[in-house]
N, C-alpha and C positions, 0 to 999 in steps of 0.2 A: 202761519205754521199750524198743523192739527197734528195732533199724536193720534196712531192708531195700535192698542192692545188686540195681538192675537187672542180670539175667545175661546178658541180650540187648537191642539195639538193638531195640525192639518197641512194639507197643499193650497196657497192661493193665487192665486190670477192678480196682477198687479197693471194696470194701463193707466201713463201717466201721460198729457198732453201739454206742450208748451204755448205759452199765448201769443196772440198778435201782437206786432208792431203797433204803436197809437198811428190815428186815424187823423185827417187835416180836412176840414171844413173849408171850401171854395167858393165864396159867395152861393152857398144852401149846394152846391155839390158835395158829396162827402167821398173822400179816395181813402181807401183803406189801408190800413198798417200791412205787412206783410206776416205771411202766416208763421203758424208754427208748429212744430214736429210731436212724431206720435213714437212711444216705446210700452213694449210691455214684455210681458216675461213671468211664469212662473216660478213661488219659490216656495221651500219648504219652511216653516215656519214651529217653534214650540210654544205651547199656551203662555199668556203671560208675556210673552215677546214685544218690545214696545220698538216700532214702526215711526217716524217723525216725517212729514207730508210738509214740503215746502210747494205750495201752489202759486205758478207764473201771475202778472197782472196785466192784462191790457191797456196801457194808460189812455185817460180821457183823450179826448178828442179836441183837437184845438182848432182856433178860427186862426182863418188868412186874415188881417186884416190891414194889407199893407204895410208899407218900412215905419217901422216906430223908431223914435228915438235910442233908444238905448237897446243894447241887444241882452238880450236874458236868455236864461237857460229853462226847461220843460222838467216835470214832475217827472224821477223815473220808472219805470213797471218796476213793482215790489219784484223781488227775486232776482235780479241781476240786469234787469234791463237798463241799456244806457241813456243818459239823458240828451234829449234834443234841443238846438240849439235858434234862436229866432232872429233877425234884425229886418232885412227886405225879402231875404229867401226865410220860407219856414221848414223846419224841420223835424219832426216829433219823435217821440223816446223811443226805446225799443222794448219788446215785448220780454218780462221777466220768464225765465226757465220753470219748469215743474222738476222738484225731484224727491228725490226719498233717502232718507237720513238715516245713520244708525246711533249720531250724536246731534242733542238739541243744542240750542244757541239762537246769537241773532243772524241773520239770512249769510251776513259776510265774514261772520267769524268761520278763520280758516281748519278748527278741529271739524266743525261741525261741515263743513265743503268734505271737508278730504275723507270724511266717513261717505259721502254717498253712494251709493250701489245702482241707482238708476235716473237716467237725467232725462228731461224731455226739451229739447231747445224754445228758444223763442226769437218769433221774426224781429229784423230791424221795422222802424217805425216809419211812415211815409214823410215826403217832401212837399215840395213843389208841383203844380199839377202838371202830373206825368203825360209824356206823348204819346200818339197810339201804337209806338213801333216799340215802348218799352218792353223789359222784359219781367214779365209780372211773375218770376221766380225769384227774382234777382235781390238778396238779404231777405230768403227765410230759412227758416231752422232748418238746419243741416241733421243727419243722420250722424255719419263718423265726421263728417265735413259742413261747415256750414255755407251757404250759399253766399257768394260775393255779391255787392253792390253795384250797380248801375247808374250811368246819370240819366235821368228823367228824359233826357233829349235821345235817348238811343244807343246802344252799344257802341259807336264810334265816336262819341263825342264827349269829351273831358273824361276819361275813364281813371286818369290820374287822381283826380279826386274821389273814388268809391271806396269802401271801405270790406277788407276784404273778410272769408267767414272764418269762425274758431275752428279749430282741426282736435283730436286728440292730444298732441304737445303741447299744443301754441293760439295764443290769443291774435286776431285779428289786428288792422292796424290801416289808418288812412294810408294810400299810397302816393299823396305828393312828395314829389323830388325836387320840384323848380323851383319852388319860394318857399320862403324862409320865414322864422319867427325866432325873434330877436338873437339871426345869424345861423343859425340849426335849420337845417330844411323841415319842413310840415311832418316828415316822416319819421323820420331821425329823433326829432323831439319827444315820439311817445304819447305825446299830448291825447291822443287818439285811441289810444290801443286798448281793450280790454283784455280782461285777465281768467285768472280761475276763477271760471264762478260768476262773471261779470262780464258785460258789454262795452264799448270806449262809450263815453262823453264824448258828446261837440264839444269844441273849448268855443267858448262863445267872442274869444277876444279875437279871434280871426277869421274876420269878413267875413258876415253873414252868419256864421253857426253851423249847423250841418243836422244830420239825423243820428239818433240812438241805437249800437249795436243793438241787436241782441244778445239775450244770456243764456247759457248753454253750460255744459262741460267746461269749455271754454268759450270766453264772449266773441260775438262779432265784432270788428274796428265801425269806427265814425266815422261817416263821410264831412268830407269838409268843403269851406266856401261857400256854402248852401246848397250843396247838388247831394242825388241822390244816387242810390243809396249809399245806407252802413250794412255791414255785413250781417248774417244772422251765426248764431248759436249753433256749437256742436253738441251730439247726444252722446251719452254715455249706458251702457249699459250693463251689469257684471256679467261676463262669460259669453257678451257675441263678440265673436270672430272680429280683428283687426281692431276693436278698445285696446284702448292703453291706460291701466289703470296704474296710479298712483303708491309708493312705496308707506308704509306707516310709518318710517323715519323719514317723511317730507316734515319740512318746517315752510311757511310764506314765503321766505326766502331762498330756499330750495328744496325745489320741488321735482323728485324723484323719480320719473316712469321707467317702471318695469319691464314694458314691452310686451309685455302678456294681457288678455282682459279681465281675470279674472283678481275681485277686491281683494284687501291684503286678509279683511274680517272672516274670508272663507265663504261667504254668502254670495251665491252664485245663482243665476235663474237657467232655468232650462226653456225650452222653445221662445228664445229673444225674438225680441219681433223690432225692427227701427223702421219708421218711413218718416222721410222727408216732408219740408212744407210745402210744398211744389207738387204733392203727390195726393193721389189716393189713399183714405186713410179710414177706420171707425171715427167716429163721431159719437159723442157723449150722450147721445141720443139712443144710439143702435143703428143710426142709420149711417150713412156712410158721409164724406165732405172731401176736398180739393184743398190739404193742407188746414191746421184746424186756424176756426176765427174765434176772437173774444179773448177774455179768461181763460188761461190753464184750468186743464182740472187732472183728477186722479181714483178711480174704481178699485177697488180692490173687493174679489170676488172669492169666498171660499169654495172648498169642495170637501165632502167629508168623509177624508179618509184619511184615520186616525195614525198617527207618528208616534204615540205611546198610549199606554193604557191610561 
């Protein structure tokens, strides 16, 4: 988290990007995490204004290296990304969210969630080495929608196990129906699902593990049984068209939407801008990229024209 004080009464430019997916090492091949989402938006700002910057993390990069013994769970991307799950299928975490706060805290404390005003999703994290018919959108950061998950082998094959993307209401969620965990179908159980603010977890205790939503608005679901993908992250933004922003009487427990996009704090951006990970987008660079890769990040640009004397 960085805090940033407005140093003038002014208009500023705000572009927040969400991270990849972690990335899986294939005997010295490296398949990449899946991308992550771009938002930005003007707002008006008075001096003194203090801004709180939660930036996505792309987690490490982990090796294939065959069925281990014991199955373990993956480091998650800071900011909301869900953790990936290993035994003979590998599956790596998903890429934490970028967003912008108007209350500090720690990433998953829910005052400081429900204050944001601008989210940038992030992709779910890669698997298994994928086939050439995959579909290399499939679990990245969604715009108002986050992209669903795919298995590695192709759009027709085991799709019951992908995990699907965060929306504005609703967190993602594995979508097995047929088997069970101890009697509760895979689905049913939640095990998977991510939330406000957060990606599902692989639960690592059934077969195999799976891969790490990503974090968004709301998180992507986990894919399960070791197939890919988990879903990626939905974006948030205050004041574009079809957000659903959040009531200030939400508690964790019930959580309020409005139907409207504009926050409850009043702080609204003018010329929103959302593009998906799948998409064309700016690049922290200036130059342009194909859904962003890496680490989240976050610009914020003044212009100087004064909001009071």
């Amino acid at each position: 988290m960085q805090t940033f004080t407005a140093p003038l009464a002014t208009t500023y430019k705000i572009e927040c990007w969400g991270a990849q997916g972690g990335n899986m090492n294939f005997d010295d091949v490296v398949v990449g995490g899946v991308k992550g989402g771009y938002t930005s938006g003007i707002l008006n700002l008075l001096k003194q204004s203090t801004l709180y910057i939660y930036v996505g993390q792309h987690p490490d990069t982990q090796d294939y290296i065959g069925c281990i013994e014991t199955i373990r769970s993956f480091s998650k991307g800071y900011n909301g990304g869900g953790a990936g799950a290993y035994h003979c299928q590998a599956g790596n975490s998903g890429g934490g969210a970028t967003d912008l706060r108007l209350v500090s805290g720690n990433w998953n404390d829910f005052n400081s969630l429900k204050s944001r005003i601008m989210v940038a999703a992030g992709g779910t994290g890669t698997g298994h080495m994928p086939y050439p018919n995959a579909d290399a959108k499939a679990g990245a950061g969604g715009g108002l929608t986050g992209f669903e998950g795919q298995d590695y082998r192709g759009p027709n094959v085991e799709t019951r196990y992908r995990g699907t993307g965060g929306t504005q209401t609703y967190a993602g969620n594995c979508q097995e129906e047929l088997e069970s965990i101890n009697g509760v179908s895979v689905k049913d159980s939640k095990l998977y699902q991510g939330g406000f603010g957060f990606g599902g977890d692989a639960y690592s205790e059934f077969k195999m593990g799976g891969v790490g939503g990503g974090g968004g608005y709301y998180g992507g679901g986990a894919s399960c049984r070791g197939h890919v993908c988990g879903g990626g992250g939905s974006s948030f933004i205050s004041g574009y068209t079809g957000c659903d922003a959040i009531s200030s009487e939400s508690t964790e427990n019930n959580i309020i939407h409005t139907g409207q996009p504009n926050h409850y704090s009043g702080k609204v951006f003018t010329n929103p801008v959302m593009i998906d990970g799948a998409s064309t987008m700016p690049s922290p660079s200036g130059e342009t990229e194909t859904g962003h890769s890496g680490h989240g990040y976050c610009i914020i640009t003044w212009f100087p024209l004064s909001l009071e004397p």
